[in-house]
ROPA-62927 format. One record per residue: x, y, z of N, C-alpha, C in turn; residue in three letters. Coordinates in steps of 0.2 Angstrom, whole numbers, plus 5000, padded with zeros to 4 digits. Example, Ala and Ser with C-alpha at 12.3 -4.5 7.8 and 13.67 -1.06 7.14 Angstrom:
506649725039506249785039506649845039Ala 506449895035506849955036506450005039Ser 
//
This chain:
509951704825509851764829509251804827Unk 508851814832508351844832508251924830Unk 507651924822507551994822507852024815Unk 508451974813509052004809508452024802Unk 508051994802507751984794507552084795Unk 507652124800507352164799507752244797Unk 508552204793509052224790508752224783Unk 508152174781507952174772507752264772Unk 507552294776507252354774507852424773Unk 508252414777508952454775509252424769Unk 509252384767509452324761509152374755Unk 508252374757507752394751508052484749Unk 508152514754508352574756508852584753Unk 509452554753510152554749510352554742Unk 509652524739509752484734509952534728Unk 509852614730509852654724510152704728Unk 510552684733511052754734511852734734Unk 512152774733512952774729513252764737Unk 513652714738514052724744514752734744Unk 515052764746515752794748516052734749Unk 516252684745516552594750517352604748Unk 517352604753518252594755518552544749Unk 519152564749519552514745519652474749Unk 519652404744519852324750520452324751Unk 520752284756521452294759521852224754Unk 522352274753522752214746523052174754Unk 523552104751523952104752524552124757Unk 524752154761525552174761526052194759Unk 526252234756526952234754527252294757Unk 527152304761527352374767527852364765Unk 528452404766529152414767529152454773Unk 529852424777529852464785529652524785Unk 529752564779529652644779529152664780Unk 528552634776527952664774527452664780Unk 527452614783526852634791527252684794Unk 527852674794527852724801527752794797Unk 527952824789527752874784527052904788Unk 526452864785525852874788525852874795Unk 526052854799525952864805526352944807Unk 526852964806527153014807526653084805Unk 526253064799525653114798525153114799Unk 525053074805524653074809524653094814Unk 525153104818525553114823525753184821Unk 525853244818525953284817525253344815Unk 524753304812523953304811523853334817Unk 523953264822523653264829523853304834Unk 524453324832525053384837524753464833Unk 524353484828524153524827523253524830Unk 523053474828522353484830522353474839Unk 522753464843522753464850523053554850Unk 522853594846523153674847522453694845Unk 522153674839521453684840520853664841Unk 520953624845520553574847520653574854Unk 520353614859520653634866520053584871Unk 519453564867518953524871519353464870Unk 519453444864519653384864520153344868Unk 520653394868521353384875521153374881Unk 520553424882520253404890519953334891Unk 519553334885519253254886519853204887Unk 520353214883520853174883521153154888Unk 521153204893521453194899522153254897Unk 522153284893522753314893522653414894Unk 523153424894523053494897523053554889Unk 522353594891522053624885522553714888Unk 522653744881522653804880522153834880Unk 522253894886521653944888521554004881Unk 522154024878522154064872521754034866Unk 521853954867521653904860520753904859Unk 520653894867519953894870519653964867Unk 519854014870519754094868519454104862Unk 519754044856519654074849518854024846Unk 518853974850518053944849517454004844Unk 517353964840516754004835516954074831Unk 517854074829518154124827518254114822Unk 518254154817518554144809519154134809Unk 519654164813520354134815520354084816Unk 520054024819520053954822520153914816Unk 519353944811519053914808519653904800Unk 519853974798520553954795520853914796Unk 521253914802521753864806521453804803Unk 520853784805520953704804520853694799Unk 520653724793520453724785521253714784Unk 521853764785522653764781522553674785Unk 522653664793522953594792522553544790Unk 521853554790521653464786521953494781Unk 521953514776522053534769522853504768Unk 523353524774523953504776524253414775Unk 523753404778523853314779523353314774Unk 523053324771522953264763523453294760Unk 524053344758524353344754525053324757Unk 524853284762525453254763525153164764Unk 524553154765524453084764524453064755Unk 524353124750524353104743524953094739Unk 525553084744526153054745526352984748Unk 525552974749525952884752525352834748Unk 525952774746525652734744525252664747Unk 524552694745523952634750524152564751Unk 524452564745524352464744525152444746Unk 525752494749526252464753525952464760Unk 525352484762525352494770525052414773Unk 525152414778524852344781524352354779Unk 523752314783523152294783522852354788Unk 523052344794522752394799522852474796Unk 523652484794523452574791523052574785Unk 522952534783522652524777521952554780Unk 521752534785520952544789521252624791Unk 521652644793521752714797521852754790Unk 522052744784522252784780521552794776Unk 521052744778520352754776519952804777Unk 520152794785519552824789519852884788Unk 520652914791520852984790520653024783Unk 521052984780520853024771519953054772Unk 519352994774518853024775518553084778Unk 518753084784518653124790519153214787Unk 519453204784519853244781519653304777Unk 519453264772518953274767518153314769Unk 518053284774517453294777517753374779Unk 517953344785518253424789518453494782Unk 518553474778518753524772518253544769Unk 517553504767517053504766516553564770Unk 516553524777516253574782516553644782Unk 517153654780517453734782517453774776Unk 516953764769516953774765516453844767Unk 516553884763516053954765515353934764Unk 515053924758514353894758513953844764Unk 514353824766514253784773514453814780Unk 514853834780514953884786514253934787Unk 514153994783513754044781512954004784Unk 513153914784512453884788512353864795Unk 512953864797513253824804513653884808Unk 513953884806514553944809514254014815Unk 513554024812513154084813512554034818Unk 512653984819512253944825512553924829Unk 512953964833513353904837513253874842Unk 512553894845512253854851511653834851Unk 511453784852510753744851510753734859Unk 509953714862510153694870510053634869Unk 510153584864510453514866511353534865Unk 511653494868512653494868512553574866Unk 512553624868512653674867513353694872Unk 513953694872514453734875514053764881Unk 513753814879513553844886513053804891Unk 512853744891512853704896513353634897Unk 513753644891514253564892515053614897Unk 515053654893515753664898515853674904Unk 515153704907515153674916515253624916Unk 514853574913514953494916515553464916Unk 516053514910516753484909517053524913Unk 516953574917517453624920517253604929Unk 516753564930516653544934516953504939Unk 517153504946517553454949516953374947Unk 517353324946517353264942517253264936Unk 517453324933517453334924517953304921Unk 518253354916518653314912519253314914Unk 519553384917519953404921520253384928Unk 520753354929520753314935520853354941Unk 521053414943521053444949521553374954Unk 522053384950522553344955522853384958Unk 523153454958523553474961523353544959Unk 524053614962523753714962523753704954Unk 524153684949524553684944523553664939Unk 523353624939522953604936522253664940Unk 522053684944521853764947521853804946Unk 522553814943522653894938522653884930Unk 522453814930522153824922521853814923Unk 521253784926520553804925520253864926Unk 520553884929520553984931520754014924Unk 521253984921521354004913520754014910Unk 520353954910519853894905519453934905Unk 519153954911518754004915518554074911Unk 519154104912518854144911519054164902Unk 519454114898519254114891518654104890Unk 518354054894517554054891517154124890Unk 517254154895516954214896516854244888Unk 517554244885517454284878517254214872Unk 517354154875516754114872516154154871Unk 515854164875515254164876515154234871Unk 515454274870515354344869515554334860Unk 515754304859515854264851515254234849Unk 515154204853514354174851513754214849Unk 513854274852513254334851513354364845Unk 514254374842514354414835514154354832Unk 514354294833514154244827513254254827Unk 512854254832512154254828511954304829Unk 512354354828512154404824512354394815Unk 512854384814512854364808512454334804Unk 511954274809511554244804510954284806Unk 510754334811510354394809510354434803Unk 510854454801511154484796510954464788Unk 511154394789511254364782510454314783Unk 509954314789509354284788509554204789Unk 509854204792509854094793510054104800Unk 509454094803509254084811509054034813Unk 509054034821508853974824507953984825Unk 507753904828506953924829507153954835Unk 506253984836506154014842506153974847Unk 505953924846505953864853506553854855Unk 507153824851507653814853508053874857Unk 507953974857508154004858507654004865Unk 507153984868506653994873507053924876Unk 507153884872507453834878508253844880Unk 508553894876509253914878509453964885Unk 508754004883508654074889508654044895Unk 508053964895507953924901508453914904Unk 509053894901509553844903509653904907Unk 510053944904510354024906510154034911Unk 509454044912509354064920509254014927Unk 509653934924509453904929510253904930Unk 510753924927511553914927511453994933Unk 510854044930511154114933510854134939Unk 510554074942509854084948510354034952Unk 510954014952511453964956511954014959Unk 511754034966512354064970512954034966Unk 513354084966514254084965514253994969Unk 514154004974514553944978514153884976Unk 513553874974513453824970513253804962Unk 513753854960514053844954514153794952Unk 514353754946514653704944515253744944Unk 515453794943516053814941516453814949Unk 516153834952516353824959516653774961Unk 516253724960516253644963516953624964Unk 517553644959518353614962518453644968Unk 518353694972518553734978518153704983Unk 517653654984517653644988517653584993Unk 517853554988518453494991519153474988Unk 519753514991520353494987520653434988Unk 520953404982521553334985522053364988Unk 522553304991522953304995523453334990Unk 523653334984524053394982524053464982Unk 523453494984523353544985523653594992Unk 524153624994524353635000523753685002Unk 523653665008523253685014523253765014Unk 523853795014523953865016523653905009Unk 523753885001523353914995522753894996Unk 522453884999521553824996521353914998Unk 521053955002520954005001520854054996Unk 521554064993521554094986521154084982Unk 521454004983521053964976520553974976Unk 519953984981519354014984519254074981Unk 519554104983519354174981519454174971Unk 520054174971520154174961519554134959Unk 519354094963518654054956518054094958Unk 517954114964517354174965517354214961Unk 518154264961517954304958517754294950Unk 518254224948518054234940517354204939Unk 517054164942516354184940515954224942Unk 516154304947515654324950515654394945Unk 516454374940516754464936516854424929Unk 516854374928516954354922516354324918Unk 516154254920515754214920515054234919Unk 514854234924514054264926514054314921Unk 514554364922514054454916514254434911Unk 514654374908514654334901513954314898Unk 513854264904513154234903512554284903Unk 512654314906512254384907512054424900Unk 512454424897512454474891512054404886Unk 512354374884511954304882511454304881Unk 511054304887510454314886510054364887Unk 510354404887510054484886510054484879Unk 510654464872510254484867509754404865Unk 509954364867509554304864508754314865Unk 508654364871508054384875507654424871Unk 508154474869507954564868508054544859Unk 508554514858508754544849508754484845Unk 508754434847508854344842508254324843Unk 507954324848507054284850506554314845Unk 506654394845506054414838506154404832Unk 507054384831507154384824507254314822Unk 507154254829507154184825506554154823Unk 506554104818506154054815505654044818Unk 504654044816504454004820504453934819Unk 504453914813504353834810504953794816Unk 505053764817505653724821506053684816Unk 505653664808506253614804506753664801Unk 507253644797507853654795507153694787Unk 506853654783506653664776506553734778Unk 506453764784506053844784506553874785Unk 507053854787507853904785508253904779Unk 508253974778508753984771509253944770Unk 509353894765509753834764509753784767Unk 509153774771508953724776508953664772Unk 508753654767508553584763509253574761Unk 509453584758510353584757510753544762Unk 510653604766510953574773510753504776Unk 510253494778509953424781509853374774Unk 510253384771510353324766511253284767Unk 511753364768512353364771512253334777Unk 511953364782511953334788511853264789Unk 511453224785511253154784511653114783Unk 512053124778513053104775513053104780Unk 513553174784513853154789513753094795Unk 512953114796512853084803512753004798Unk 512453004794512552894794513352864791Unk 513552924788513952894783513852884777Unk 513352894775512952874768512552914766Unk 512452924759512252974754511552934753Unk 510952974759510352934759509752984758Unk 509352984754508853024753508353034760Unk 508053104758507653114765506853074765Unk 506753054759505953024757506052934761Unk 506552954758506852824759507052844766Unk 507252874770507252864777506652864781Unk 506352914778505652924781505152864781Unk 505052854774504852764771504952714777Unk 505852704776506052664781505652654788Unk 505752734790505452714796504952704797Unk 504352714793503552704795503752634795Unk 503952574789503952514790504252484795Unk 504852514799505152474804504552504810Unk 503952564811503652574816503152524815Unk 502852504810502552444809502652394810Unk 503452364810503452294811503552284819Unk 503852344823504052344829503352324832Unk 502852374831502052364833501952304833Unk 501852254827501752184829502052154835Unk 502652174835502852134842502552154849Unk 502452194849502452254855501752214858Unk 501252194850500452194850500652114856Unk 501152074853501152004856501452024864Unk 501952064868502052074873501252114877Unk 501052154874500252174877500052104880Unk 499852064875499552014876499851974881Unk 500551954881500851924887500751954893Unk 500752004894500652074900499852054903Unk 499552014899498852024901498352084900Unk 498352124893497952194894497852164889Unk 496852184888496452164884496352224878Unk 496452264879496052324876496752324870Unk 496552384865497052394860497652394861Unk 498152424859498952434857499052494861Unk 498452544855498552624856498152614866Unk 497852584864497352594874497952574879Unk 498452534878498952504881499352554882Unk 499752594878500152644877499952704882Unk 499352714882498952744886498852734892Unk 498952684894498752644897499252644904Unk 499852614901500452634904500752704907Unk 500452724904500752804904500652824913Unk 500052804916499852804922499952754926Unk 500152704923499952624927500552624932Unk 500552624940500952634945501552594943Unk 501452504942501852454943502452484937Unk 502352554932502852544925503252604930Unk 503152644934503452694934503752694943Unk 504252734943504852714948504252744954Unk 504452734960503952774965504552804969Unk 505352814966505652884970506352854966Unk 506652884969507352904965507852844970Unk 507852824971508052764976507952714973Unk 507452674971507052614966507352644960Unk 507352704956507652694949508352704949Unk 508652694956509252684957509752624959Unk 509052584960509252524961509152474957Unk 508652504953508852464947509052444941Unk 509452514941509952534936510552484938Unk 510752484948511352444949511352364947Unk 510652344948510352264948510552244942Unk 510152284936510352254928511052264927Unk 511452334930512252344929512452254932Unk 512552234936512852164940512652124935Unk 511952104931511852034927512052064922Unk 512352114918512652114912513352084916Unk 513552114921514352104920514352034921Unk 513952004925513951914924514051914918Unk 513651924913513651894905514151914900Unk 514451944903514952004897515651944896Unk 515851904897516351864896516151814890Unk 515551794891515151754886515151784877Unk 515251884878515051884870515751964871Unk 516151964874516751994874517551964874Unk 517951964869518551944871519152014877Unk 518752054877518952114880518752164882Unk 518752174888518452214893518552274894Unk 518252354896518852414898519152404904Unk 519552414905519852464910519752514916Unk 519452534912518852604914518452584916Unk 518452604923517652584929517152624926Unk 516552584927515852634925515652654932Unk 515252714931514752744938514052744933Unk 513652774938512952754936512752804941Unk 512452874939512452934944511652954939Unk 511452994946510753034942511153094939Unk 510753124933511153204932510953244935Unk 511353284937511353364940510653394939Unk 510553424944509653444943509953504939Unk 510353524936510253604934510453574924Unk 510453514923510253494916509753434917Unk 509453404923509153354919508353364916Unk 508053434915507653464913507653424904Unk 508353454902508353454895508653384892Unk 508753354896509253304896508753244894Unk 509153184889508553134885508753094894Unk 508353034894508352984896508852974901Unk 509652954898510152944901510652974893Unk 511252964897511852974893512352964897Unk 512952944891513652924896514152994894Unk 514552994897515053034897515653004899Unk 516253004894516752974895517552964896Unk 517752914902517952904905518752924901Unk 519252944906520052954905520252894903Unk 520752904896521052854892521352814898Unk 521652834902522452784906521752754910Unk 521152764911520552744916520552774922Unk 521152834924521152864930520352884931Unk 519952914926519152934928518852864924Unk 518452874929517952824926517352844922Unk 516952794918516452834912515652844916Unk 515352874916514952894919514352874915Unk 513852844915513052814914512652884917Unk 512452924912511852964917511052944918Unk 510652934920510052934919509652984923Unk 509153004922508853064922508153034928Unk 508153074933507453084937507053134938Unk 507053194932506553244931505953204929Unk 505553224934504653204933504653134933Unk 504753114938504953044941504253004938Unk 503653034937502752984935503252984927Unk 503453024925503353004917504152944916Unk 504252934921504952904921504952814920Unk 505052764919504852694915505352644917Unk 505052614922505352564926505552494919Unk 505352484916505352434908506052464906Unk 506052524905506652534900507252544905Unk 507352524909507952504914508552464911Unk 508252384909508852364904509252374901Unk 508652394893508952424889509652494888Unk 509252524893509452594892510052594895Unk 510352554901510852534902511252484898Unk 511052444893511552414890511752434883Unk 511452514883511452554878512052624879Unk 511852644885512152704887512852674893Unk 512952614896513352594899513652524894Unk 513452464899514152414896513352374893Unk 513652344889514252344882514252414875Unk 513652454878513552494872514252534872Unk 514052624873514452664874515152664878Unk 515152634883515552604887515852574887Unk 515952514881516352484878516552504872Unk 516352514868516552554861517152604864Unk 516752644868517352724869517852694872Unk 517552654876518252634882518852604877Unk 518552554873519152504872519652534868Unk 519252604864519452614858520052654862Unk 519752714865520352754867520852734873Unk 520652654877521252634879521852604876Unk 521652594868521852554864522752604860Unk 523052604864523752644860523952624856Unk 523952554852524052574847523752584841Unk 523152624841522852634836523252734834Unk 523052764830522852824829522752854833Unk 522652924836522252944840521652964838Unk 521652984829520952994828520552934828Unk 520852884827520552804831520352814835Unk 520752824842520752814848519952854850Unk 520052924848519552984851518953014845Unk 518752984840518753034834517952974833Unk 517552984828516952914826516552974823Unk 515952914821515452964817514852904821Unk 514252954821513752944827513352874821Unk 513452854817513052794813513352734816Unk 514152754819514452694821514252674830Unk 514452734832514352764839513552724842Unk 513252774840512652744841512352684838Unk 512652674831512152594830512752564835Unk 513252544836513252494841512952494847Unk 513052564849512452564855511652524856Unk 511452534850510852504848510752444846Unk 511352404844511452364843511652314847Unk 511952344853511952304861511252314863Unk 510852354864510352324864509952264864Unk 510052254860509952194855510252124861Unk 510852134862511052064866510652054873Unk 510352094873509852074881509552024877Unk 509451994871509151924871509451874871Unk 510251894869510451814870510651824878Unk 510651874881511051864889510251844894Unk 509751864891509151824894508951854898Unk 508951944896508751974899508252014898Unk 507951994894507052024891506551964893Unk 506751904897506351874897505751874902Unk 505951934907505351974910504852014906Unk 504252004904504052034898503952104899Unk 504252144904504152224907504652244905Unk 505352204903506052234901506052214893Unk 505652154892505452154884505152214881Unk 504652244884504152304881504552344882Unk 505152374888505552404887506052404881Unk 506252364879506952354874506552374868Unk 505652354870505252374861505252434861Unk 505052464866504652534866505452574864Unk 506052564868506652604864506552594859Unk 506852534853506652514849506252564844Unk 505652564845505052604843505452694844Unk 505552684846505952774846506252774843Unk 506852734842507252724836506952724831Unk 506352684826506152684822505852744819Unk 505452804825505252834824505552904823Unk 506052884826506652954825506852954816Unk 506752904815506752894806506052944802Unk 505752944807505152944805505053044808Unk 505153054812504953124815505453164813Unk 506253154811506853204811506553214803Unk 506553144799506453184792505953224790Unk 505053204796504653254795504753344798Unk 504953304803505253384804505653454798Unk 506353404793506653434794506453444784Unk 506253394782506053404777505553404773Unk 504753374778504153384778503653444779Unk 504253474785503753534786503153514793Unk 503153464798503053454802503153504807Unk 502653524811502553544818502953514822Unk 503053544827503153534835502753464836Unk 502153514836501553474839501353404836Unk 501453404829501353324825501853294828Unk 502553304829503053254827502753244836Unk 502653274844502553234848501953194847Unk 501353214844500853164844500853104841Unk 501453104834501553044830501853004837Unk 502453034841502852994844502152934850Unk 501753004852501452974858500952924855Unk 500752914847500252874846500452814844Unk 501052804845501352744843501952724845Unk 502052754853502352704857501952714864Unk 502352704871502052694875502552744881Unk 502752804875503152834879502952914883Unk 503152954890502652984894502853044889Unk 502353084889502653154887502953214885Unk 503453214893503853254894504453214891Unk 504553144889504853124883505053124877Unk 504353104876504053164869504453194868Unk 504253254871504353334870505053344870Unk 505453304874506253314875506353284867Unk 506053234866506553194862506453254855Unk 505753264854505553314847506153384847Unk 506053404855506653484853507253454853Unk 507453404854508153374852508453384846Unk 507653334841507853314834507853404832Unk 507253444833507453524832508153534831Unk 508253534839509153564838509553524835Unk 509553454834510153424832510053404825Unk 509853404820509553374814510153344811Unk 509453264811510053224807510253174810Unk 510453204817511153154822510553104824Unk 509753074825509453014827509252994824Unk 509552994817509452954811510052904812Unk 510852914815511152874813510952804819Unk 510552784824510652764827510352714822Unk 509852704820509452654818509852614811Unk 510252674806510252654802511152614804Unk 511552634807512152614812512052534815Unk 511552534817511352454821510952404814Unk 510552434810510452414805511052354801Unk 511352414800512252384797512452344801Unk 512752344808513052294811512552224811Unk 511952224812511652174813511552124805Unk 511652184802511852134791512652104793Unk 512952144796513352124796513652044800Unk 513252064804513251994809513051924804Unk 512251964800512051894797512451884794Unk 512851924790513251884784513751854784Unk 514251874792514751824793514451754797Unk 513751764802513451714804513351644795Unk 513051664793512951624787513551604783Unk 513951644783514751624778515151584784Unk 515051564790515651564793515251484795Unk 514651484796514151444802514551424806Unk 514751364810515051324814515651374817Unk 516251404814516351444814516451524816Unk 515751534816515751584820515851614825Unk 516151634827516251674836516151754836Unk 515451734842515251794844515751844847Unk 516051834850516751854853517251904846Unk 517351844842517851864839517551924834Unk 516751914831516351954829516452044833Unk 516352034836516252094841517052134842Unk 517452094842518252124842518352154835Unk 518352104830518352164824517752214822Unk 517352214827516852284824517152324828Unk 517452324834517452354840518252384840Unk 518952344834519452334838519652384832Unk 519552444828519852484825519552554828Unk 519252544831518852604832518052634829Unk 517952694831517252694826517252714818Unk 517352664813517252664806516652704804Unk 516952734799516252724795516052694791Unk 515452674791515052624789515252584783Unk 515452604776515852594771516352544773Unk 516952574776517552564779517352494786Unk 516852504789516752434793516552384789Unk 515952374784515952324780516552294778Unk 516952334774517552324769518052264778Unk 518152304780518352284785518052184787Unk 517452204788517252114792517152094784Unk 517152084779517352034773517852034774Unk 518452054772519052024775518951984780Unk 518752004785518751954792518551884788Unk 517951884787517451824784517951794780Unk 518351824773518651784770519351754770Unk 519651784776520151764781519951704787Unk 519351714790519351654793518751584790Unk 518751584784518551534780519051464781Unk 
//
């Protein structure tokens, strides 16, 4: 397999950091009682966090409480979930690991873990850093719950019944939104704020939600076309209550928002944009790194890492130039590109069709290196012009567990010249099938697992398999066009660099401005991508760390069972147990494929 040797550097990287590794799975000796023991406390876990967890329920497909919703960003919430994680380990520190099968054995891993975590996170010292932040304009609430309150959102608008909770949903956000102001006020209070850019890109968002007639609202959008559930003689009401609640609720919520974010947060935030120039910042993005890889990794050896993976990915890039036919440098190529007609789409119709063409030849190849397929139809849409400003490249959004909604591939056509006909493949078999699309789907169409199985991950898994599929465009034969190869590199290279820019950002004391020049001197990518990608890492620190070092793993993992099993091996069968407990953390997925290896010896 092509490329694996590029695992020795995560290898180098590991060598002197302590990992969290799962206990191996003994034997068997369950008695009838013990699985279903554990399963009951999980099932009770999960009947309390479906009361505060009122997004989750929506994703779920299940019906969320407006009151639950209401209490978002409240210290009463944040209690709540403190007494019940706290609840379930002192009732999992009653079952005995080594009578559980083999599979609870993997769920009493991962829950115990995520448990701990969640207890971790709600501790005050950590709160007092987060709690007081509650919106960044990456994933920030006040631009994801349109999307999710919107007709084809999470909520299926089958019938009146599902309309007058949305009307609930509705207008609890509104005192969402009005919590979000006392909470950053408290980190004005106590000096741990956000930067100014991120607060400048939030105001943006806000006047593009608030410069949208009522009637072309996202919020709108269920009223104006009903299903055949919905009797004919209410569709009017229905009309009017959703006016009213974004024209009395909604709106002067968002209104007020941004009047202090405008008037009273903007002079009192950050200029640096890293986390090291916020009170306890270096603390924190040390935490943050845990969470998001799974592993307890220093910010200098990720940094490290990434300059060498930016360097080895160059060499290859240097040999595609050369197949391309461009004579001049690497950096003159990168340049080069930026402008060159044949790399960039010439209208939203062509990068639409391209997107459809590579979707058709993965599903030809997908039986070849899958034993199982979703459910769940994929769609392939541009996003909405009122987020694709801020929005990376693509992203997926995911599909109803019973596969009633289908998972959604976004890709972006803001500033259509900076847009890159090369990363077409890639980006599709990252954010659609087999990456995110697969992974989400199988797991949460999958009943018998958990449900924090089913809906629950950590981004080192999420995304390195994502990035990881990537990777299979070369056994399916799909980089052999060498403008989809410089695509898969040039991703690739972003990947490397995000190792490289989040940790200069967040613990070097890097600029805005360095982290996009580093990006644009060393890949081939336009601008206004750059610049997305840098106020990303801003807002989100941490989380584009796990992709690289997630696909890392899986790809070690590959070689080892490739090498242990030789003859033996099945691609197939490989992919099912990365894919078939859910998203693992990285610990707990190792432990898991040696078992496998030494099982099918």
């Amino acid at each position: 397999m092509r490329r694996f040797w590029t695992v020795l550097a995560l290898a180098a990287l590991l060598a002197g950091a302590p990992l969290a590794y799962a206990a191996p799975a003994q034997a068997s000796t369950a008695e009838p009682g013990e699985d279903p023991r554990l399963e009951r406390i999980f099932a009770d876990d999960a009947g309390r966090e479906d009361q505060l967890d009122p997004l989750a329920s929506l994703y779920r497909g299940k019906r969320a409480d407006a009151d639950a919703l209401a209490q978002i960003f409240s210290d009463q919430l944040d209690r709540r979930q403190l007494a019940s994680a706290r609840q379930s380990l002192r009732a999992l520190a009653r079952i005995d690991r080594a009578r559980l099968s083999p599979e609870r054995q993997i769920s009493y891993d991962v829950f115990r873990r995520a448990k701990h975590e969640q207890v971790d996170w709600l501790q005050p010292d950590i709160r007092m850093l987060t709690a007081v932040r509650p919106l960044t304009h990456f994933g920030g609430l006040h631009v994801e719950f349109p999307t999710l309150m919107a007709s084809g959102g999470a909520l299926p608008y089958a019938n009146e019944g599902d309309y007058r909770t949305a009307l609930a949903l509705d207008g609890a956000f509104a005192q969402v939104l009005d919590t979000t102001v006392a909470r950053f006020r408290q980190g004005m209070a106590s000096g741990v704020v956000e930067s100014r850019l991120t607060v400048r890109n939030m105001i943006v968002q806000i006047d593009a939600l608030l410069a949208q007639p009522v009637e072309q609202s996202p919020f709108y959008s269920p009223v104006l076309n009903f299903p055949a559930g919905v009797p004919a003689a209410g569709q009017p009401q229905l009309r009017e209550a959703f006016g009213t609640v974004i024209r009395d609720r909604i709106f002067p919520a968002y209104r007020r928002l941004r009047s202090f974010l405008a008037d009273d947060y903007l002079p009192a935030a950050r200029e640096a944009p890293g986390l090291s120039a916020m009170k306890g910042g270096s603390t924190l993005y040390r935490r943050l790194i845990e969470r998001e890889t799974t592993l307890k990794l220093d910010p200098e050896a990720v940094h490290q890492l990434g300059l060498g993976e930016v360097t080895r990915i160059q060499r290859e890039m240097d040999g595609v130039r050369r197949e391309l036919g461009f004579r001049g440098s690497l950096r003159e190529f990168f340049d080069a590109i930026r402008s060159d007609p044949q790399f960039h789409p010439k209208s939203r119709t062509e990068l639409a069709q391209g997107y459809a063409s590579v979707g058709r030849a993965v599903d030809a190849q997908i039986p070849r290196f899958f034993s199982r397929m979703p459910k769940t139809r994929l769609l392939i849409e541009p996003y909405p012009a009122y987020r694709e400003r801020f929005e990376a490249g693509g992203s997926y959004n995911q599909g109803a567990p019973d596969g009633s909604r289908p998972g959604v591939f976004f890709y972006n056509t803001y500033d259509l010249p900076s847009r890159f006909l090369s990363g077409i493949t890639t980006l599709y078999l990252h954010e659609g099938a087999p990456g995110h699309h697969f992974q989400i789907s199988l797991a949460q169409e999958d009943t018998s697992l958990p449900d924090f199985q089913r809906f629950d991950g950590n981004n080192a898994f999420v995304e390195g398999w994502a990035l990881y599929a990537e990777t299979l465009g070369y056994d399916m034969g799909l980089y052999k066009d060498p403008k989809q190869h410089w695509g898969n590199l040039d991703d690739e290279m972003l990947r490397a660099m995000r190792l490289v820019v989040d940790t200069g950002l967040h613990a070097k004391s890097w600029s805005r401005e360095r982290a996009i020049d580093y990006m644009l001197a060393n890949s081939g990518m336009g601008r206004t991508d750059a610049m997305a990608e840098v106020e990303r890492y801003i807002a989100n620190p941490a989380q584009a760390l796990s992709y690289k070092i997630g696909a890392l793993t899986i790809q070690r993992l590959r070689k080892k069972a490739e090498g242990a099993l030789g003859a033996r091996f099945d691609i197939r069968a490989f992919h099912e147990q990365v894919l078939g407990s859910g998203a693992l953390p990285l610990p707990v997925l190792e432990a898991k494929i040696d078992r496998w290896i030494l099982s099918s010896r």
